[in-house]
N, C-alpha and C positions, 0 to 999 in steps of 0.2 A: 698440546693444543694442535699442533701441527699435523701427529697421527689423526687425532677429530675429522681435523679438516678433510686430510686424505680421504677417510674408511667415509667420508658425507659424498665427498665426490664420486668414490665408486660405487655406491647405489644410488647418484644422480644416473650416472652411466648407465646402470642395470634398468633403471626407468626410460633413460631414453632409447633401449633397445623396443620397446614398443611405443612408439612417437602417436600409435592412431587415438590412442589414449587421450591425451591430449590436445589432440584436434580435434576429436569429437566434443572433447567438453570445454573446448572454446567456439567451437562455429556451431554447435546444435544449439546454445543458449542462444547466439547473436542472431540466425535466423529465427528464433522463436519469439524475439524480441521482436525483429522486425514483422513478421510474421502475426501475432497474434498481443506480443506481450504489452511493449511500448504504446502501441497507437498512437506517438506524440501528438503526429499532423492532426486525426482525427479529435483528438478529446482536450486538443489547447483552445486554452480558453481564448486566444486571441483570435484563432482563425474561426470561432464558433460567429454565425452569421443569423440577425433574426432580425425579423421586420413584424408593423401593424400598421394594419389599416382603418385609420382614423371617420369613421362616420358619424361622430355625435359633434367634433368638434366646438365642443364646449369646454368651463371649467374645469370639470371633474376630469376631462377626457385628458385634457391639458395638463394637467397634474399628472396622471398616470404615464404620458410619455415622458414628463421631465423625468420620474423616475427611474424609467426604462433608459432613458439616454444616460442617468448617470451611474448606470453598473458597467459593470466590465463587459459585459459581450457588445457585440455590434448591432445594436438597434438603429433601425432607419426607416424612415415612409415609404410607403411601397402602395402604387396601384392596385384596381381589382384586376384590372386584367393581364397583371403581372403574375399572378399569386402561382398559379398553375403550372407555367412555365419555369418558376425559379424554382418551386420544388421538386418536380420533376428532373433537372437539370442537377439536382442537388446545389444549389445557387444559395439556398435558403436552408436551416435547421428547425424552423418554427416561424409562424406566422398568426397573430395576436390580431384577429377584428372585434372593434369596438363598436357596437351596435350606436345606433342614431336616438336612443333614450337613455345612454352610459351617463349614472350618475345623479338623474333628476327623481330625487327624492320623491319630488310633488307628484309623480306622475305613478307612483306605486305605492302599496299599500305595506309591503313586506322591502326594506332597504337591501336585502341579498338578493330581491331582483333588477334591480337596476344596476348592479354591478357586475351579471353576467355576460362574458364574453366566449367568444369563438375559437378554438384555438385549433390550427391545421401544423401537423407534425412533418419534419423532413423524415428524408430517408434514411441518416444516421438517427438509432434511435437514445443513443447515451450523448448528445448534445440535444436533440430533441426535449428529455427532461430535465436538460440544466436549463435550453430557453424557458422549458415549461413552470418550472419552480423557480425562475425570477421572476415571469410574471405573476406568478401565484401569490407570491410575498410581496410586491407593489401594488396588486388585485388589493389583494388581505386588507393589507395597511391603508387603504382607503376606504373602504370597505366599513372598517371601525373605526376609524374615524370618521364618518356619515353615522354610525348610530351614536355615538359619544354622543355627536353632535346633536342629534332627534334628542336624544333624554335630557342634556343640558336645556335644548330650549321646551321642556315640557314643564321646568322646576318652578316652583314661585320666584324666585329669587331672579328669574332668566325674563322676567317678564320687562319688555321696552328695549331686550337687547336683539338686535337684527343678529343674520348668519354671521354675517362677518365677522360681527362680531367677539360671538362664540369662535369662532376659528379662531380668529388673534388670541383669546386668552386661554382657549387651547394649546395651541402652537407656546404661546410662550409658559406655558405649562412642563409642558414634552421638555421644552430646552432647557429648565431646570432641572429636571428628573433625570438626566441625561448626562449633566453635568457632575451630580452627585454620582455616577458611575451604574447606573440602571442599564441594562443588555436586554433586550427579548431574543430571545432564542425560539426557533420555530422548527418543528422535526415536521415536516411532509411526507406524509406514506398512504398508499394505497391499500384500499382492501379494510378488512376488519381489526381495526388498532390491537382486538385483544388476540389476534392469531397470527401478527408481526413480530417477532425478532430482529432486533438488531444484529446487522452479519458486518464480519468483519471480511472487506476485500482482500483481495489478493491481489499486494500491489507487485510491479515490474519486476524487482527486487527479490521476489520469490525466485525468480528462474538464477539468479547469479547464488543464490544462497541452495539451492537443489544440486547445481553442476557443481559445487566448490564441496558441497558433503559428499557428493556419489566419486568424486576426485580424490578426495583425500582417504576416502573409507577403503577405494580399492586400492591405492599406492600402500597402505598399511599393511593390505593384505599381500600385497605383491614384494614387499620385502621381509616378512614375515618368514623367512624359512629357519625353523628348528633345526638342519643338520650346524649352518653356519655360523647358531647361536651357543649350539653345546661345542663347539670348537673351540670358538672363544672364551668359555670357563676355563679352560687350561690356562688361560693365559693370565698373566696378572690384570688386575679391573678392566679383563677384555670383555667379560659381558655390558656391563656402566658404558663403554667408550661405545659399543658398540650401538645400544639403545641410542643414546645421544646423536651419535651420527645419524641412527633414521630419525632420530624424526628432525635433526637439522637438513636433512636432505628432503624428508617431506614437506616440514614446512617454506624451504625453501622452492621448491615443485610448487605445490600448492599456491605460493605467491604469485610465480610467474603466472600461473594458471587465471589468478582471479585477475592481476595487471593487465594480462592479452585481454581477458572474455572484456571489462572492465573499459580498457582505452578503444577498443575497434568497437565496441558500441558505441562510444561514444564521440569518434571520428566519424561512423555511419548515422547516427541521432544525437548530433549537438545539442539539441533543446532536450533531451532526455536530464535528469537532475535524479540524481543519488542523494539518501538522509543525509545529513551532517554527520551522524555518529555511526556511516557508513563503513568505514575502514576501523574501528576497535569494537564495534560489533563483529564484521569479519572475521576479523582477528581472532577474539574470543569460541567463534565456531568453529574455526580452524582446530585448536585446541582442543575441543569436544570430541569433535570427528577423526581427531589421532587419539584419543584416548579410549572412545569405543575401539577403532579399531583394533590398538593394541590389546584390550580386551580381553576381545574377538579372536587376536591370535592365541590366546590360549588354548584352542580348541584346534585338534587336530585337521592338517591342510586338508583331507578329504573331507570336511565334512563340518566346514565353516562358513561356505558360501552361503549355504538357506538361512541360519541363525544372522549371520551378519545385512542378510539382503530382507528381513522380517523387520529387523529393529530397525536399519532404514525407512523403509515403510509405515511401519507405524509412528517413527518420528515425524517425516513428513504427514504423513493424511493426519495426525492427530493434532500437528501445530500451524495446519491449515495453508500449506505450499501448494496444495492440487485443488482446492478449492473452500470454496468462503462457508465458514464457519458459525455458526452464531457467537456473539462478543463473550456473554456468560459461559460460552466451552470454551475462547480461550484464556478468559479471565479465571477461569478451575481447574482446567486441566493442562491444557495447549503451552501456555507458557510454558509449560514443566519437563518439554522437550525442547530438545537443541534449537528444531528447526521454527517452532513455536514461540520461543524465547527471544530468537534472535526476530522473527515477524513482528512480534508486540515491540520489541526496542525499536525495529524502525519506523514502525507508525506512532511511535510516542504515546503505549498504551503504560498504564502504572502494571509495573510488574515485582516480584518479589522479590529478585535477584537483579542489583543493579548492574552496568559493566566489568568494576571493579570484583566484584562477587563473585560474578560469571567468571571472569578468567583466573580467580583464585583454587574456584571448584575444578574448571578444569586442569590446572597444574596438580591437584589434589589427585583427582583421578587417574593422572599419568603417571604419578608417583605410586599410586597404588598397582597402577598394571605393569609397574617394575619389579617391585617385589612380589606380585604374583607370579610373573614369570620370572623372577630369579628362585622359588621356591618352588615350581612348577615342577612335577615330574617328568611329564612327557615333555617339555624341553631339556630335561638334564637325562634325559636318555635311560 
């Protein structure tokens, strides 16, 4: 155990004779974070700010604010002659006017025109349509319930019952239906429904799972030398100690790698939040990304780099690290790479292979690129 330990430490050594390594693939992710990936400030939903301005100030109108007041973002009354200045200023993300016939049925023939409003966008445009799609869903929600309401009071059965009435036994409708565990679900999308795809983002979490594959894929390769490994055939199970110790030496690299990139992000963006099954998803990747590499090293050191920098490549752009994918590519295929696999687990998509799975395959695989290279010509010379 002890030689282990030693022969782990001295290709720690051998690693830390190139230190830029390392710093590159902890400070290029954390500017990237800060930079482009994270946005915390920008896309929290507490600092998102949105106002309306109230001109029909009636029932219906009155209702549409209570519901806007009781979402999460910051809805508040706002002047007209505020409106310009605050977005401008970036003060505001959205600004919702209610025209002065919001809501009065009597006064139209068609109930979806009385319900149209105004909406002026800030200059962030990804809080702009969270303001825009809450109002849309309190819009909505009013909306049909105003024609509910017309057909109920059109029925024979409705005859001698005022509005209100209808609303009361509406309403206490709804909160039975509600109570038995009834959910409306509302997908909002632009454009023509049948030439939409659902895409799968690319959340924060892509840039730590990119630097921690391109980290551990080149330590593999960098300790990968064939003359060091046919020396140790002579030895007694000096090849076995010697595998061991890289990848105890990689995996231990590799940790510190993700702890640094990891904690000084999250020293620089507190409010940034990692999945929960953040670290044995990691983990599991880790594993992958010394198992390709080991591989990888089968193939003679001149002429490993393009095959090992391809299959990176394609692992990423196909499991959707560089960018957002439709959900059915990676519900079919995406998954079925490292870096795909580990995406879908932390947005808690159903995938094939759960964690446990994940990290059995990849101990599977490492044991296989043991005995490939213990059997390996061109490392036994």
């Amino acid at each position: 155990m002890s030689n282990l330990v030693t022969m782990a430490w001295i290709k720690l050594k051998m690693l830390a004779r190139r230190p830029l390594l390392l710093i590159f693939c902890i400070l290029v992710p954390i500017l990237l974070s800060l930079l482009a990936g994270a946005t915390v400030q920008r896309n929290n939903m507490a600092h998102i700010q949105a106002a309306y301005l109230d001109q029909a100030d009636n029932e219906s109108s009155h209702k549409l604010r209570s519901m806007l007041d009781a979402s999460r973002l910051g809805w508040h009354p706002i002047q007209e002659g505020e409106i310009n200045r605050a977005l401008a200023l970036g003060q505001l993300d959205g600004v919702v006017i209610i025209p002065s016939d919001y809501g009065e049925i009597s006064r139209a023939a068609l109930v979806d025109d009385i319900f149209a409003c105004s909406f002026l966008a800030g200059r962030n445009t990804t809080a702009a349509h969270l303001v825009r799609e809450n109002f849309l869903i309190s819009n909505l929600a009013l909306a049909v319930e105003a024609k509910l309401q017309k057909d109920l009071m059109s029925l024979e059965g409705a005859q001698g019952l005022s509005l209100s009435d209808i609303d009361r036994l509406l309403t206490e409708a709804t909160r039975l239906v509600r109570q038995e565990g009834a959910v409306l679900k509302l997908d909002i999308r632009e454009g023509d429904m049948a030439e939409v795809l659902p895409l799968v983002q690319v959340p924060d979490v892509a840039i730590d799972i990119l630097f921690l594959s391109v980290f551990s894929l080149v330590t593999s390769l960098m300790l990968a030398d064939a003359g060091t490994q046919r020396r140790l055939r002579s030895l007694p199970a000096g090849f076995r100690r010697d595998y061991l110790a890289t990848l105890l030496a990689l995996s231990t690299a590799a940790s510190l790698q993700v702890i640094l990139m990891a904690g000084i992000s999250q020293l620089l963006m507190p409010e940034a939040s990692r999945p929960s099954n953040y670290l044995p998803v990691m983990a599991v990747l880790l594993l992958l990304m010394l198992a390709m590499g080991q591989l990888v090293a089968l193939i003679p050191g001149d002429r490993r780099f393009v095959p090992a920098s391809l299959l990176l490549f394609v692992s990423v752009l196909a499991g959707g690290s560089l960018i957002q994918l439709p959900a059915v590519w990676i519900d079919k295929v995406g998954q079925f790479t490292p870096h795909g696999w580990a995406l879908a687990q932390m947005n808690d998509m159903t995938v094939a292979l759960p964690v446990p799975a994940g990290g059995a395959l990849a101990l599977a695989l490492l044991y296989l690129a043991y005995l490939a290279q213990k059997h390996s010509s061109y490392l036994a010379g």
